[in-house]
C-alpha positions in Angstrom: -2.0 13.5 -33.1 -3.5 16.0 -30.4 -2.9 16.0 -27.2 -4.8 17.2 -24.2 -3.2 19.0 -20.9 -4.8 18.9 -17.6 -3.1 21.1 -14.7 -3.8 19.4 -11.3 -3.8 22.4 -8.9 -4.2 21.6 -4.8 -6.0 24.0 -2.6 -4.6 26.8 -0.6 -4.0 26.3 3.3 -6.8 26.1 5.5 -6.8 26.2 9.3 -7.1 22.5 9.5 -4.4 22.3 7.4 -2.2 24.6 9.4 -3.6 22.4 13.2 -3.2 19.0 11.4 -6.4 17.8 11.7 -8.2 15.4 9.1 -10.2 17.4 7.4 -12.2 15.9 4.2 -16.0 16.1 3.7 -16.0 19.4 6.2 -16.2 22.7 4.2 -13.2 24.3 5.7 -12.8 27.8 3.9 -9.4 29.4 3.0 -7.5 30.4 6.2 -6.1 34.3 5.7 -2.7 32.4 5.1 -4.1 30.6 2.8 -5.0 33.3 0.9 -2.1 35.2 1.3 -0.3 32.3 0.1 -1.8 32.0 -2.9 -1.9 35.8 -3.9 2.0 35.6 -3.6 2.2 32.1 -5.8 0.4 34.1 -7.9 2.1 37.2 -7.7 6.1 35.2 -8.6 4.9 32.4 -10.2 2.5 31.9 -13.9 -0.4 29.2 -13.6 -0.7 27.6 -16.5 -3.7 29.0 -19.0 -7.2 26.3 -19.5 -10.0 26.8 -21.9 -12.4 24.6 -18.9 -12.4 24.2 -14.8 -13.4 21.8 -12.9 -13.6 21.8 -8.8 -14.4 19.9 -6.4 -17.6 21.5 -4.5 -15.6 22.1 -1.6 -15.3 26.0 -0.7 -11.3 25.6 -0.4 -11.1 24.9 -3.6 -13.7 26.7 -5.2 -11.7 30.0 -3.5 -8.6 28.6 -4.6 -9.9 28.9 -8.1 -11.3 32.1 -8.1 -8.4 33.4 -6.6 -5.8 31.5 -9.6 -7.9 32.5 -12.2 -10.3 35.7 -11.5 -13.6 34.7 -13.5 -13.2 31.6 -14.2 -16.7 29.6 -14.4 -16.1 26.0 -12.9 -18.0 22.7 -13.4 -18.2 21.0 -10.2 -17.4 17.5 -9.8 -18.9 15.8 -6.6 -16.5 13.0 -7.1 -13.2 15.1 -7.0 -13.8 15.7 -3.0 -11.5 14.6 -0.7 -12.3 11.7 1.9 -14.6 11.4 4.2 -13.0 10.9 7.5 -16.1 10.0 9.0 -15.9 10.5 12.8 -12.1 11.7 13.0 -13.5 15.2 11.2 -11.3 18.2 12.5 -9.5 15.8 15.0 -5.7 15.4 15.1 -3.9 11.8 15.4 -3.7 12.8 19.0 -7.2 13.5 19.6 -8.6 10.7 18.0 -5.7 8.2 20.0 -7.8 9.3 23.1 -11.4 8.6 22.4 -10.4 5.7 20.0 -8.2 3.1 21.8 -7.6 1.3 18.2 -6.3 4.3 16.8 -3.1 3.7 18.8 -3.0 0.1 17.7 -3.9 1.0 13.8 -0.9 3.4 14.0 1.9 0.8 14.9 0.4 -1.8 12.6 0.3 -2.5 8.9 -3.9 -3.2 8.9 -6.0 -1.4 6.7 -9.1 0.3 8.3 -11.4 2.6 7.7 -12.3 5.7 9.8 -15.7 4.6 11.7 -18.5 5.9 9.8 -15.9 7.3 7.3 -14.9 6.2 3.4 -12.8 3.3 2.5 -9.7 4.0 0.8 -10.6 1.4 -1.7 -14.3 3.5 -2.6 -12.4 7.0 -2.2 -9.8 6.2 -5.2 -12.5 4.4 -7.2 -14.5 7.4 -6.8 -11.8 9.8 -7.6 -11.0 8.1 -10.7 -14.3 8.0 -12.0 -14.5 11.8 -12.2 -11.0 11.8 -13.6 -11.5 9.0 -16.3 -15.0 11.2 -17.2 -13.4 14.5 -17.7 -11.3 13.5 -20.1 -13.2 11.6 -22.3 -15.5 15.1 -21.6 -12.2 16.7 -23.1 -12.1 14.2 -25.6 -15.8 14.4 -27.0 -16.0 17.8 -27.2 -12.2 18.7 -28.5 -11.4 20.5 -25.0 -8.1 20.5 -25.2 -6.5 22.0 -22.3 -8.0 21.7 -18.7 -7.1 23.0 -14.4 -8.4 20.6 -12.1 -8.6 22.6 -8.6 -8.9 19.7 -6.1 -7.4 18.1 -2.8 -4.1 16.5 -1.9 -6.0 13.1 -1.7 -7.8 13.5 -4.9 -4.3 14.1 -6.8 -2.5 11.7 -5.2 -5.2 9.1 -6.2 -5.5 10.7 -9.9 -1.6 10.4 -10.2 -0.8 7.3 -8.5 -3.7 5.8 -10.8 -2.5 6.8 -14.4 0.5 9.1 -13.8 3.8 8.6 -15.8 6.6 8.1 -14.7 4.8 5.7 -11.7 5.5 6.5 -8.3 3.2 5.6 -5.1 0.7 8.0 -3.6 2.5 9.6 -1.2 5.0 10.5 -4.1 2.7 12.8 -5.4 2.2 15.2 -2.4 2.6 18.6 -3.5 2.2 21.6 -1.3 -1.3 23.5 -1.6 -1.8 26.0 -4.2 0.4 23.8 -6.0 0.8 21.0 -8.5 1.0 19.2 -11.8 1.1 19.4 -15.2 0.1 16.2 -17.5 -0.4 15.4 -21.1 -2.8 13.0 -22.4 -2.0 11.3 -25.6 -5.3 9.6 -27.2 -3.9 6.9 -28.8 -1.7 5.7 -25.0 -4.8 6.6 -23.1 -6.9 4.1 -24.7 -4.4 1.2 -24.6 -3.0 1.6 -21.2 -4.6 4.7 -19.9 -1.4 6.6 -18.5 -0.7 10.4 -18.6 2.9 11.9 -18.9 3.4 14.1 -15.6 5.8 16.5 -17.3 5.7 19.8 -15.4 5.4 20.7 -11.8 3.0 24.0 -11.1 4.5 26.4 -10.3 7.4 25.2 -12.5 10.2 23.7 -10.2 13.5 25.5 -9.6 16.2 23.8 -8.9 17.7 25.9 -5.8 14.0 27.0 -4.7 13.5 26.2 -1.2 10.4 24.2 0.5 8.5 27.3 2.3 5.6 24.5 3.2 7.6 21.5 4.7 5.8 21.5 8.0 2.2 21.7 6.3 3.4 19.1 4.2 4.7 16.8 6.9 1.0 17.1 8.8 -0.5 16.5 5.6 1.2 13.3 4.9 1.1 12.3 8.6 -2.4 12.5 7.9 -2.7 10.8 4.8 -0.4 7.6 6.1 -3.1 6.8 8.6 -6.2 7.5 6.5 -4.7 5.4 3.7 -3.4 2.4 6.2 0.4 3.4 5.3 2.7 2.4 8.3 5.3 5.5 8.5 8.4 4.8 7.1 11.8 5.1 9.8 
């Protein structure tokens, strides 16, 4: 029976990134390391080949492709952006802690909210999934059967926590930008129980390789635990 690939791929570093600020609907571009970063992924590592793109129209992304794969002609899907963080755009944690007194009080507590005038996480995965669940029955109508996704950190950690095999939470699946994963979608186990084997990291995963990203990973998922409602773990 075929089977259909789709390589999630996260964006390179932008300066938001890099200042851990909440950064989702604003159309941050790629910061020069973010760029260089990728050039060098690039340069020592292999992205995995797709016959179709698809991006989010954010311009990190859309960069990020171009840069991955020189040429390639994307289709845009609204619903692959990353949250909207409403009025905590470009803030950090401590920013917002001092014009919103219950910031400080959502921190140290286990409630759910949503950033004022900002997206639910609730609509933000239901959105996200939708564009997911459409692409591949895209890839399935039409035969497609390999596909790169070029999207946020948010937008794959919905994607994966939603159908990813094996199951792990959200936060599980943060991946450092430029980076990502590799699934396989089996027709017959989509349309009973719509799960996808994760079974590659991108760039592939060495054992002994070292995380060069930790600290933009640590401000990512700082940033992601109080957008999502997460209390940090000790």
């Amino acid at each position: 029976m075929k089977s259909y690939t789709i390589h999630l791929i996260r964006h390179g570093i932008t300066t938001g990134n890099l200042l851990g600020q909440y950064v989702g609907r604003t159309d941050l571009p790629l910061a020069p390391e973010g760029i260089a970063q990728l050039e060098d992924l690039k340069r020592h590592s292999a992205y995995p080949p797709a016959q179709v793109f698809y991006c989010s129209p954010l311009k990190r992304c859309l960069q990020t492709l171009q840069i991955l794969y020189p040429g390639a002609e994307p289709t845009v899907v609204d619903g692959l952006r990353e949250c909207d963080f409403g009025d905590w755009e470009g803030k950090t944690a401590q920013e917002i802690a001092t014009a919103d007194e219950s910031f400080t009080h959502w921190v140290g507590s286990d409630e759910v909210v949503t950033p004022p005038n900002g997206e639910s996480g609730g609509a933000f995965m239901q959105r996200v999934c939708f564009a997911f669940e459409s692409i591949v029955q895209e890839m399935m109508r039409s035969g497609t059967s390999s596909a790169a996704i070029i999207a946020h950190g948010g937008s794959i950690m919905s994607i994966l926590s939603a159908y990813g095999l094996p199951r792990a939470n959200f936060y599980d699946w943060m991946t450092n930008n430029g980076c990502g994963y590799s699934l396989r979608i089996t027709p017959g186990l989509w349309m009973r129980s719509m799960v996808a084997e994760v079974y590659e990291t991108i760039p592939p995963r060495q054992k002994s390789a070292q995380d060069d990203e930790r600290l933009v990973i640590d401000l990512a998922r700082e940033a992601a635990d109080r957008a999502f409602g997460k209390k940090e773990q000790e």
